[in-house]
C-alpha angles and dihedrals in degrees: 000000000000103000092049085061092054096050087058097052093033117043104021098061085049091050087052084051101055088038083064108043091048096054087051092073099062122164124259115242125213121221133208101231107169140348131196134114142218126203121004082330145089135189153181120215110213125188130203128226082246088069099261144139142214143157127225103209128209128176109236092244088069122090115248099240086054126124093205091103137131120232119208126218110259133278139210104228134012087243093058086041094052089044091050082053109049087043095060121012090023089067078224122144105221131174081231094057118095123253 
């Protein structure tokens, strides 16, 4: 009867213990956002539950189901993606667009 006790005041709080402390550790997920394209591109722009943003890049000959896609570094915000985007892939000549 006693050990049984102890079990219970023993292993159970320590159990508790583990159980939270391994939730804590979830995944990230990442979330299509947007798609379009621009050029002889197209994209989807993807965040991050970290509040982050990139773009997966195809060229438009390839089919849509294809893996032959870029990945971009990631971006603070969509505005700064989809310029990112336009400057460079868009064939589009924005203030914004490096010189």
């Amino acid at each position: 009867m006693k050990l049984i006790q102890i079990l219970k005041v023993a292993v159970i709080p320590v159990l508790t213990v583990f159980s939270f402390l391994s939730t804590s550790n979830t995944a990230l997920a990442d979330y299509l956002t947007s798609q379009g394209s621009g050029g002889e591109y197209r994209y989807e722009l993807w965040s991050s539950d970290n509040n982050d943003y990139y773009l997966k890049i195809w060229s438009n000959k390839a089919s849509p189901e294809s893996d032959s896609y870029s990945t971009t570094r990631h971006f603070p915000s969509t505005n700064e993606a989809l310029i990112y985007f336009d400057c460079n892939y868009g064939g589009q000549n924005l203030p914004q667009c490096p010189r």
